[in-house]
Backbone as CSV, one residue per row, in Angstrom:
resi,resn,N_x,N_y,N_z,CA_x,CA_y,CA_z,C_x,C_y,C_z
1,UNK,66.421,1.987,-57.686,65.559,1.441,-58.746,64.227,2.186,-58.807
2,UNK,63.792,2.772,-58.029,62.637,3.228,-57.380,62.390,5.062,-58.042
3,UNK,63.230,5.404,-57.846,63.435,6.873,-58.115,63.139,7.128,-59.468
4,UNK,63.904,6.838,-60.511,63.972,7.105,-61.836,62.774,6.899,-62.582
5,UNK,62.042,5.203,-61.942,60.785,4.954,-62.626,59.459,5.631,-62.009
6,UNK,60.015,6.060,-60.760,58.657,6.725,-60.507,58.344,8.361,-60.780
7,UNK,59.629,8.411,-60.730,59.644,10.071,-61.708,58.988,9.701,-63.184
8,UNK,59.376,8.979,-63.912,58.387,8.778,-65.245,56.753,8.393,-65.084
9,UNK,56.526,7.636,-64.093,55.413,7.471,-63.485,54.729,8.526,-63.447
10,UNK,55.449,9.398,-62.539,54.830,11.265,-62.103,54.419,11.878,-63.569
11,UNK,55.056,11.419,-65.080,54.595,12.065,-66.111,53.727,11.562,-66.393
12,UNK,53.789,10.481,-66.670,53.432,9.300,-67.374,51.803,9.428,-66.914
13,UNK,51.462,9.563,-65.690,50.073,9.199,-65.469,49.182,10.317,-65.598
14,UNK,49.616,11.459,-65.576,48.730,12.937,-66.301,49.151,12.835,-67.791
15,UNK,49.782,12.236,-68.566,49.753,12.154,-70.040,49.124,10.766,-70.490
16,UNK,49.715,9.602,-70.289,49.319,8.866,-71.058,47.941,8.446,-70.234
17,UNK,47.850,8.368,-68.674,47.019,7.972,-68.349,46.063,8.639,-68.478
18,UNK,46.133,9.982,-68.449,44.526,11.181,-68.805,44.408,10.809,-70.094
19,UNK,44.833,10.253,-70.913,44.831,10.173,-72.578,43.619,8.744,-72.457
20,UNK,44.308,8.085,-71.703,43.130,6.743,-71.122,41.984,6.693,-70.686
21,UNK,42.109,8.020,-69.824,40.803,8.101,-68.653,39.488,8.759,-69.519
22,UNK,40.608,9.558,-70.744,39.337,10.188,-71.390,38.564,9.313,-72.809
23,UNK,39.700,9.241,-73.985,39.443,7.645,-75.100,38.570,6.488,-73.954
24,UNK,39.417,6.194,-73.020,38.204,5.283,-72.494,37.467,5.276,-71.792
25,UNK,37.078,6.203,-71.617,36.227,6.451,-70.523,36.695,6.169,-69.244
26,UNK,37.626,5.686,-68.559,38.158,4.578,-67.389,37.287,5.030,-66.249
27,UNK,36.838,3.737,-65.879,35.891,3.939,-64.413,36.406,2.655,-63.691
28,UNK,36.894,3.008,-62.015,38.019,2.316,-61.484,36.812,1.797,-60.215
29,UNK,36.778,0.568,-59.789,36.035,0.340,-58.759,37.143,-1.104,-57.666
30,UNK,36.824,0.010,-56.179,37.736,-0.498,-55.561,39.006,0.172,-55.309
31,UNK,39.270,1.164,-55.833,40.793,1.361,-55.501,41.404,1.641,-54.159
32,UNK,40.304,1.786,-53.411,40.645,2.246,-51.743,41.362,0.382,-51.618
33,UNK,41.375,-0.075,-52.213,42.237,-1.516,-51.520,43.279,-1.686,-51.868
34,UNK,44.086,-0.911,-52.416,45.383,-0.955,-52.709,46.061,-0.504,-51.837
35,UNK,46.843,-1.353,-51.227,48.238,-1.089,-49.631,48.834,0.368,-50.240
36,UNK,48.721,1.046,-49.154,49.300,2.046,-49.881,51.318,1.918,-49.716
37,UNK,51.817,1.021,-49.303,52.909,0.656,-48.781,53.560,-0.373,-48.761
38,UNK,54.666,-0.870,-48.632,54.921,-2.770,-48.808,54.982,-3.505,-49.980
39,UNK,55.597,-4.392,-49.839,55.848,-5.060,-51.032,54.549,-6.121,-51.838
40,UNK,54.212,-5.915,-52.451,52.811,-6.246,-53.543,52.882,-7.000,-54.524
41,UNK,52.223,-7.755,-55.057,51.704,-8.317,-56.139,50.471,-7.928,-56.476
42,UNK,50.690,-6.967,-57.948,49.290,-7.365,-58.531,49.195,-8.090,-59.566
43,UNK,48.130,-8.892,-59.850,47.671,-9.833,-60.767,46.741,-9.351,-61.826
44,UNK,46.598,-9.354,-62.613,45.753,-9.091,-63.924,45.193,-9.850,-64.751
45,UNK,44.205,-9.996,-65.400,44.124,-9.901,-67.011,44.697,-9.334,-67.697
46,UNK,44.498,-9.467,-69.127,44.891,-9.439,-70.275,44.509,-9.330,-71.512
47,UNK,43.749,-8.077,-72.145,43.615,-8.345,-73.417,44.262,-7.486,-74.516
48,UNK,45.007,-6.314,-74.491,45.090,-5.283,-75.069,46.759,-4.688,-74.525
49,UNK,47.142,-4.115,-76.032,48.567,-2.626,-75.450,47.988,-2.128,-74.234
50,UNK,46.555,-1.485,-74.227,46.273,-0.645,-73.529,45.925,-0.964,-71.986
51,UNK,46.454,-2.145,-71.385,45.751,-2.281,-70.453,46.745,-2.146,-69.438
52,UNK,48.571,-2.019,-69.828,49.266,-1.789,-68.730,49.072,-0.341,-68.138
53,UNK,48.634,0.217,-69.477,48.618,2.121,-69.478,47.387,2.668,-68.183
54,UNK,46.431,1.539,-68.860,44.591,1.940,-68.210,45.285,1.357,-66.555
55,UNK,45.651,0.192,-65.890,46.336,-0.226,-64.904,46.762,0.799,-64.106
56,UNK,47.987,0.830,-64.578,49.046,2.103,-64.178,47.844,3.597,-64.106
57,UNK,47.359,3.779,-64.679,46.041,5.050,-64.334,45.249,5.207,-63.640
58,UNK,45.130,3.762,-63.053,44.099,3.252,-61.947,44.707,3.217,-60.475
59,UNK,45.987,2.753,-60.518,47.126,2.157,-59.068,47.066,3.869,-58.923
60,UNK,47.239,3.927,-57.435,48.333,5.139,-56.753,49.595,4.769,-56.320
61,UNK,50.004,3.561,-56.979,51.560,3.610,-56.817,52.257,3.314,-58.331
62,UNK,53.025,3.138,-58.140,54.074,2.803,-59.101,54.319,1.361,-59.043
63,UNK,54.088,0.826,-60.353,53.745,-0.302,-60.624,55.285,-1.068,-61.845
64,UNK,55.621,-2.048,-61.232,56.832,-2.622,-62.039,56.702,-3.965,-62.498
65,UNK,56.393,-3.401,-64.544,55.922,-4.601,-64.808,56.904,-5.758,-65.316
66,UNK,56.585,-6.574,-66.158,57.173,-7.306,-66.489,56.850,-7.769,-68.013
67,UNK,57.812,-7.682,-68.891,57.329,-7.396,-70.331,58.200,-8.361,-70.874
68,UNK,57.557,-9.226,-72.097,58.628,-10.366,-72.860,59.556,-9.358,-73.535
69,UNK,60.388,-10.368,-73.234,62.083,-9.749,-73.990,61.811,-9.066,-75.238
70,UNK,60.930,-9.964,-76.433,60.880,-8.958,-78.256,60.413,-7.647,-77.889
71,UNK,59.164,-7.239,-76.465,59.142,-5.980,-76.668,60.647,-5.087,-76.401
72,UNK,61.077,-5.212,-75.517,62.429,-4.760,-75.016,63.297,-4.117,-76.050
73,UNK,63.134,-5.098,-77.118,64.086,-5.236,-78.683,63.549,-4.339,-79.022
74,UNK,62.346,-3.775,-79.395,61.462,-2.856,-80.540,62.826,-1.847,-80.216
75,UNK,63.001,-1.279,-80.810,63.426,0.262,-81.330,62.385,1.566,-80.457
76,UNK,63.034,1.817,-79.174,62.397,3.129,-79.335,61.211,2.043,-77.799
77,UNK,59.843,1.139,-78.076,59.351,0.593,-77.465,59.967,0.534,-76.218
78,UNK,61.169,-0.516,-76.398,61.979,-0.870,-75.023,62.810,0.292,-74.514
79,UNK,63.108,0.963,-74.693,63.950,2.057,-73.906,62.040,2.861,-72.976
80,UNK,61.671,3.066,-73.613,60.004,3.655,-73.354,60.202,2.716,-72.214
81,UNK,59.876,1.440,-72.138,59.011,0.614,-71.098,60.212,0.488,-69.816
82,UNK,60.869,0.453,-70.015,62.301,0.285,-69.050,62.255,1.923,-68.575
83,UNK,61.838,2.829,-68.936,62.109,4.172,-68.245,61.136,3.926,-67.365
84,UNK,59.950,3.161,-67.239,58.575,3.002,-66.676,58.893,1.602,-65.440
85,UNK,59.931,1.579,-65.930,60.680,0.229,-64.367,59.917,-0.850,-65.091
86,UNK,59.897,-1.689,-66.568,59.434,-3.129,-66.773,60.789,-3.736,-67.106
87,UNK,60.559,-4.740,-66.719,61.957,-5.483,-66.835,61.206,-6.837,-67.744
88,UNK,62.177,-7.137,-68.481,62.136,-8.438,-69.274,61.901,-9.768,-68.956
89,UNK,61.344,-10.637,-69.805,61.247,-12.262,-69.549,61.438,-12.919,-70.614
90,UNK,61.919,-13.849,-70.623,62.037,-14.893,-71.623,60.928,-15.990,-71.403
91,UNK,59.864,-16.044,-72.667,58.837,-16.881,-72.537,59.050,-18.005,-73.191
92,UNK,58.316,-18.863,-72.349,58.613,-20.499,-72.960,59.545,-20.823,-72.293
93,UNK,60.350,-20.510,-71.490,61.392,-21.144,-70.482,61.630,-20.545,-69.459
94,UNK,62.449,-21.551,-68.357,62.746,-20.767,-67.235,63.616,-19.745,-67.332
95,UNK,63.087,-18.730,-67.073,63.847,-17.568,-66.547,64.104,-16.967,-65.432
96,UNK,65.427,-17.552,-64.774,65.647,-17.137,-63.389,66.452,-15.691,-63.287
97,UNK,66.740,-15.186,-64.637,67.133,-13.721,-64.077,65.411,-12.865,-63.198
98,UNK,64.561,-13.032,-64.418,63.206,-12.636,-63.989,62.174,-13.316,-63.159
99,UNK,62.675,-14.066,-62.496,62.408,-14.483,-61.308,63.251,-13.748,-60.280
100,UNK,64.252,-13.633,-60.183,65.244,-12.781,-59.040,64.669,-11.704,-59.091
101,UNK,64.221,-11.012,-59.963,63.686,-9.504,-60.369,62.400,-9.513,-59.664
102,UNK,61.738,-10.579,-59.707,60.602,-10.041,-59.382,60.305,-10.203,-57.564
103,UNK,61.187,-11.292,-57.501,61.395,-10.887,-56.074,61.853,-9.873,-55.554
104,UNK,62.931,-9.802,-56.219,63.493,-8.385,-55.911,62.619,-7.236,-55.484
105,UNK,62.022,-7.066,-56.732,61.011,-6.430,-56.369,60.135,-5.903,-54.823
106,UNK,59.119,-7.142,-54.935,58.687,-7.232,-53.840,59.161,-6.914,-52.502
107,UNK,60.716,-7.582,-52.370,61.467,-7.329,-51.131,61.135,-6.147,-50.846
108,UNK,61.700,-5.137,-51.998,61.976,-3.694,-51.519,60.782,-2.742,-50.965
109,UNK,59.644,-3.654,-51.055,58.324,-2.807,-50.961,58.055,-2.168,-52.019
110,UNK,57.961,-2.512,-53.340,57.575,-2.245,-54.364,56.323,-2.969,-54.821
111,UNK,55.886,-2.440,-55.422,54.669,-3.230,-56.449,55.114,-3.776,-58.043
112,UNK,54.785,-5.067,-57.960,54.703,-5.700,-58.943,53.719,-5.776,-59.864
113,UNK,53.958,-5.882,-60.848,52.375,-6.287,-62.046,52.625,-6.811,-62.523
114,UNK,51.917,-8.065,-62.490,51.952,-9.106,-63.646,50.293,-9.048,-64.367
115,UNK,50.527,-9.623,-65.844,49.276,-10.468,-66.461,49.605,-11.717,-66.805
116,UNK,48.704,-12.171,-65.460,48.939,-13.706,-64.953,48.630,-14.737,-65.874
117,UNK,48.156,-14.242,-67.519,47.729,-14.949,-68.081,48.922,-15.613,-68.843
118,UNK,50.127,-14.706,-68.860,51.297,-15.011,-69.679,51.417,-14.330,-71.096
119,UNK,49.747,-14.277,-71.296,49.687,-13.293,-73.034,48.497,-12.855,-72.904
120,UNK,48.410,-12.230,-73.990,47.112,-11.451,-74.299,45.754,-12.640,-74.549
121,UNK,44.625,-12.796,-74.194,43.431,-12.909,-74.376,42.999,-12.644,-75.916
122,UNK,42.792,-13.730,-76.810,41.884,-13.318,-77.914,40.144,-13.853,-77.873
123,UNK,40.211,-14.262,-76.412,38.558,-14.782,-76.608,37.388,-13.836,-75.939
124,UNK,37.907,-12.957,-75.138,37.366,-11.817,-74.502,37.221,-12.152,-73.610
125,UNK,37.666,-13.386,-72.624,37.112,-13.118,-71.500,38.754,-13.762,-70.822
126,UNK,38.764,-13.678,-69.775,40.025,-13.855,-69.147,40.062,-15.579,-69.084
127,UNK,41.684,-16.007,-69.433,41.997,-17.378,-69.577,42.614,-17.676,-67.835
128,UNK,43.367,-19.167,-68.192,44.078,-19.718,-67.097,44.992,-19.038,-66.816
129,UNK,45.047,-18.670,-65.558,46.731,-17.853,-64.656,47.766,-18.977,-64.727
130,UNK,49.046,-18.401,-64.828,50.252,-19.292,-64.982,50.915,-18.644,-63.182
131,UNK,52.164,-19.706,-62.407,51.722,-19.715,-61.263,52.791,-18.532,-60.882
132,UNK,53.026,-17.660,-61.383,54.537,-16.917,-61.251,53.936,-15.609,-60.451
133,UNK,52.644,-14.835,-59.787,52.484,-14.299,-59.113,52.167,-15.063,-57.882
134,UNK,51.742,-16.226,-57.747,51.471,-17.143,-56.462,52.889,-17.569,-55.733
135,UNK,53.756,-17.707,-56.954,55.089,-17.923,-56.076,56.145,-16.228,-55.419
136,UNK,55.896,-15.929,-56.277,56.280,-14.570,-55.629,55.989,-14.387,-54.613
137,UNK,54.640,-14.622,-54.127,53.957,-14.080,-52.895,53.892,-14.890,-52.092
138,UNK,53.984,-16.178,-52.257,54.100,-17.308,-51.305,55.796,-17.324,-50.675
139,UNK,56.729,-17.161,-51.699,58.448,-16.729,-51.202,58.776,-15.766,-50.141
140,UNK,58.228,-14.610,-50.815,58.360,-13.544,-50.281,57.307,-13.203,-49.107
141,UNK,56.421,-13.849,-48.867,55.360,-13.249,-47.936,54.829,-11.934,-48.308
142,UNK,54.518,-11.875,-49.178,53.308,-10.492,-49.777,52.373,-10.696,-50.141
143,UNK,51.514,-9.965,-49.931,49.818,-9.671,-50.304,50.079,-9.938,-52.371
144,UNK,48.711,-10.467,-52.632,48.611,-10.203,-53.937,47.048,-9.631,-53.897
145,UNK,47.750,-8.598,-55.230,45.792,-8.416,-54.968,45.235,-8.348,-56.409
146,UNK,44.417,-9.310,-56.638,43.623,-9.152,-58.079,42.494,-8.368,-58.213
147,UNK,42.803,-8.625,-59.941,42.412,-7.178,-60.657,41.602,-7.860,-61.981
148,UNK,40.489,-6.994,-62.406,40.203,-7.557,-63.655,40.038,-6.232,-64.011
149,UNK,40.274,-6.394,-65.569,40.000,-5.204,-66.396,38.935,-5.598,-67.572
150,UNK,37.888,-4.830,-67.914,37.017,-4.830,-69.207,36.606,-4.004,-70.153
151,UNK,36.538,-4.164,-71.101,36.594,-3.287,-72.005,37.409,-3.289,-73.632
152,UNK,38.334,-3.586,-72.861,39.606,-3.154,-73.280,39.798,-4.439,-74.977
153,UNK,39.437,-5.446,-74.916,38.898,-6.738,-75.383,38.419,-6.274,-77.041
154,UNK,37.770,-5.072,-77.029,37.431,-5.015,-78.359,37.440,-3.203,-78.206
155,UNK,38.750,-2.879,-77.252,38.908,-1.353,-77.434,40.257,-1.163,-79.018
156,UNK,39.675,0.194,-79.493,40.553,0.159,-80.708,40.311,1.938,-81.786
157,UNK,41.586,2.246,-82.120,40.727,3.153,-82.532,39.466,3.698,-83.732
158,UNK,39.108,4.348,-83.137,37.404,4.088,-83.834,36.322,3.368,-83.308
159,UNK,36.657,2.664,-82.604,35.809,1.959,-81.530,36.069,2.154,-80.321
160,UNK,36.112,3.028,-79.461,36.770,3.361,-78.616,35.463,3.164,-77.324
161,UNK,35.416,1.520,-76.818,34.315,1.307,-76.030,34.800,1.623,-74.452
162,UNK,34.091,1.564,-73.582,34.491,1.598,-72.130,35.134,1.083,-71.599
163,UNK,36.268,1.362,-70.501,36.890,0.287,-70.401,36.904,0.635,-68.808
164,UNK,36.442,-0.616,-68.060,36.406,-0.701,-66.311,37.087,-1.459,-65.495
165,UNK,37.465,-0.948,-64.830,38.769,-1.992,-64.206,38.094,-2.290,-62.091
166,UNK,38.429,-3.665,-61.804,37.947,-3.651,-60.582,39.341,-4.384,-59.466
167,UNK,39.257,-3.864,-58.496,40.560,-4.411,-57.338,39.798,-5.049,-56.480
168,UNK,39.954,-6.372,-56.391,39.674,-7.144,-55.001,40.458,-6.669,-54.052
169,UNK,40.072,-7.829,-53.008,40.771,-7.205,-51.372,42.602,-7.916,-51.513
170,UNK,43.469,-7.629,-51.458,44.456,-8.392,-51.076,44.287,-9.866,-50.415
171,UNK,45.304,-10.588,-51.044,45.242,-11.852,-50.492,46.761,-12.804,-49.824
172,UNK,46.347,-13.245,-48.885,47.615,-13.755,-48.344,47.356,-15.650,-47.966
173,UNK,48.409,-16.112,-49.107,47.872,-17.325,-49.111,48.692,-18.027,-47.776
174,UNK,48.170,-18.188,-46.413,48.982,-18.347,-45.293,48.553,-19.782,-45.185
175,UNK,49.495,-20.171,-44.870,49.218,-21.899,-44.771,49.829,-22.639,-45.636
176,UNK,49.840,-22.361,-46.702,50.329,-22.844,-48.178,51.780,-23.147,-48.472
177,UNK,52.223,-24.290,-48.909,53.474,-24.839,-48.826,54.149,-23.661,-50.119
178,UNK,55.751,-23.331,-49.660,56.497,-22.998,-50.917,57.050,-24.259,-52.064
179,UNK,56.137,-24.117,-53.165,56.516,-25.294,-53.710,55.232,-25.411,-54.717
180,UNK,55.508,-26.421,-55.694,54.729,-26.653,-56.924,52.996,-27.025,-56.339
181,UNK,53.010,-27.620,-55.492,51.371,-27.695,-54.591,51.205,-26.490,-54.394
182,UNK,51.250,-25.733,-53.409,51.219,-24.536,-53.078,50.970,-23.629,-54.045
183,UNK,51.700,-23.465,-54.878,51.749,-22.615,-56.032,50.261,-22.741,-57.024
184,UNK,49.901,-24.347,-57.254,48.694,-24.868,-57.726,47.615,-24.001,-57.005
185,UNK,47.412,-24.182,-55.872,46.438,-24.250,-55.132,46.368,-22.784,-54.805
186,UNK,47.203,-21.734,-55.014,46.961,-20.406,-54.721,46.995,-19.932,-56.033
187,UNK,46.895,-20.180,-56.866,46.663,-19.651,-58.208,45.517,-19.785,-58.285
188,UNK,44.986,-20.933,-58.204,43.467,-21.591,-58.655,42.505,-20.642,-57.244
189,UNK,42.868,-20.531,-56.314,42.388,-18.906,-55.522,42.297,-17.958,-56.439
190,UNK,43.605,-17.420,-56.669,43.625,-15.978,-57.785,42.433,-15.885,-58.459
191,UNK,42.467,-16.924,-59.583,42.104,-17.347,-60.373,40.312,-17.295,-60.477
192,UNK,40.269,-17.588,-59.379,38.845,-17.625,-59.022,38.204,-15.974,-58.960
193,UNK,39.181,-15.321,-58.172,39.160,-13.704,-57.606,38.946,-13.056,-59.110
194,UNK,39.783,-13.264,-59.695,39.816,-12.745,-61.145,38.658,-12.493,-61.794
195,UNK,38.312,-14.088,-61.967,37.413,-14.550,-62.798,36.223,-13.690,-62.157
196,UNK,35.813,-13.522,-60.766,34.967,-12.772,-60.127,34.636,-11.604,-60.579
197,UNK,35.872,-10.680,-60.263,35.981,-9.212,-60.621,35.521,-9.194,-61.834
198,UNK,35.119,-9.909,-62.789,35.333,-10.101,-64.354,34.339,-9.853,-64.644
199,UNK,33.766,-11.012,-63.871,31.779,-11.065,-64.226,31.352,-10.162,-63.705
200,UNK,31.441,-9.330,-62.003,31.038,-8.069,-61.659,31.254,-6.697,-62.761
201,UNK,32.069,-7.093,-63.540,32.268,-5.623,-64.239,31.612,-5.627,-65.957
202,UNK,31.164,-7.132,-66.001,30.314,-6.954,-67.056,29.268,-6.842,-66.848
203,UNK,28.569,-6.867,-65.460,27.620,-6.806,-65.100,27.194,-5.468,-64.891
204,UNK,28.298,-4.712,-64.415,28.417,-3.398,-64.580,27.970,-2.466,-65.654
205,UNK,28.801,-2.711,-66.827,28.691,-2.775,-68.068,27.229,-2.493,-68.848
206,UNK,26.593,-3.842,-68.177,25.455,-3.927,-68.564,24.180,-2.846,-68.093
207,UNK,24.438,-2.477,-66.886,23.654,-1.730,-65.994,24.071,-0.619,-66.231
208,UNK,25.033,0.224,-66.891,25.580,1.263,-67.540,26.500,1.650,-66.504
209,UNK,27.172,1.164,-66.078,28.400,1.404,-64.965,27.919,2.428,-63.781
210,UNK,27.495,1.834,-62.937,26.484,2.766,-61.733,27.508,2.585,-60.691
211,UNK,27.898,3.106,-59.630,29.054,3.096,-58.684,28.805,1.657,-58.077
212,UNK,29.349,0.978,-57.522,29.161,-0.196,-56.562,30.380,-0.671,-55.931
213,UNK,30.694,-1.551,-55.433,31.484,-2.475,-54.776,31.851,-3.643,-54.801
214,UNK,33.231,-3.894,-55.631,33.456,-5.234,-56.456,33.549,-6.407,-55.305
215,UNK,33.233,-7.438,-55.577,33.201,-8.525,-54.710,34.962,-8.433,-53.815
216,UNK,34.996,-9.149,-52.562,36.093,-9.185,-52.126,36.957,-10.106,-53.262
């Protein structure tokens, strides 16, 4: 599973991602915290096409996302995102093929990506996480590590504003029951991490993006 998508990866991130780094300026803070190894969860925001691309430009690994089924359908779209290792979901219901998948995942020592929000953001600032990276990582015993991205919110072309992305430290919710509590209660963690990285990078933003060190 590993091979095929990370060979597109190997293109993928000197084309589409230099196409990113330059339109958006991308300035990455934190990336020394990404495991370079093992099975992962990352967590995200959400506002934009562009933010699995800007993501994936930022990780030094190969990242396997998870995309609703209508994109899959597009013509041309879904063959694209499936060469890139995203596998499908059916939203609005349980979907236990993409649940197996995403464990799957993880098992193998892969990295996962989710945007924990479930959809895109139209208010600009990051909404409520839904609990499907907390259970992953609570099942499987893997690190998750959140991420906020900014910018991206009112990036477009012709407006082509900055866009900054920040990695907290990995997190391992140890203690925490497998189960609908558990799942609550390590999201609303995430959640918090998120929301963190969020405000540090508008703060950033504001100060004209000067190097620093995103909160754990």
């Amino acid at each position: 599973m590993s091979t095929t998508a990370d060979r597109v990866w190997a293109l993928g991130r000197p084309t589409l991602g230099t196409a990113v780094k330059l339109t958006g300026r991308l300035k990455v803070y934190g990336k020394d915290r990404v495991p370079q190894s093992g099975g992962l969860v990352i967590a995200c925001n959400h506002f934009h096409w562009v933010d699995p691309i800007s993501l994936g430009a930022a990780c030094p690994r190969t990242i396997y996302y998870m995309a609703k089924v209508e994109a899959h359908r597009v013509p041309g779209l879904g063959t694209a995102i499936r060469a890139f290792g995203t596998f499908p979901v059916r939203r609005g219901e349980s979907d236990r093929d993409a649940v197996r998948t995403m464990r799957a995942i993880v098992r193998d020592g892969l990295a996962l990506g989710l945007f924990v929000e479930g959809t895109r953001q139209k208010g600009g600032v990051p909404g409520d996480i839904q609990p499907g990276a907390a259970m992953v990582a609570l099942q499987e015993d893997v690190p998750v590590i959140p991420v906020a991205i900014h910018g991206t919110q009112t990036w477009k072309p012709g407006n082509l504003h900055p866009i900054s992305l920040a990695w907290g430290e990995p997190i391992r919710f140890e203690g925490l029951p497998k189960g609908g509590k558990g799942y609550r209660e390590a999201s609303a963690m995430l959640q918090e991490k998120i929301h963190g990285l969020f405000a540090f990078l508008v703060e950033m933003h504001e100060l004209g993006r000067p190097e620093a060190v995103p909160p754990a």
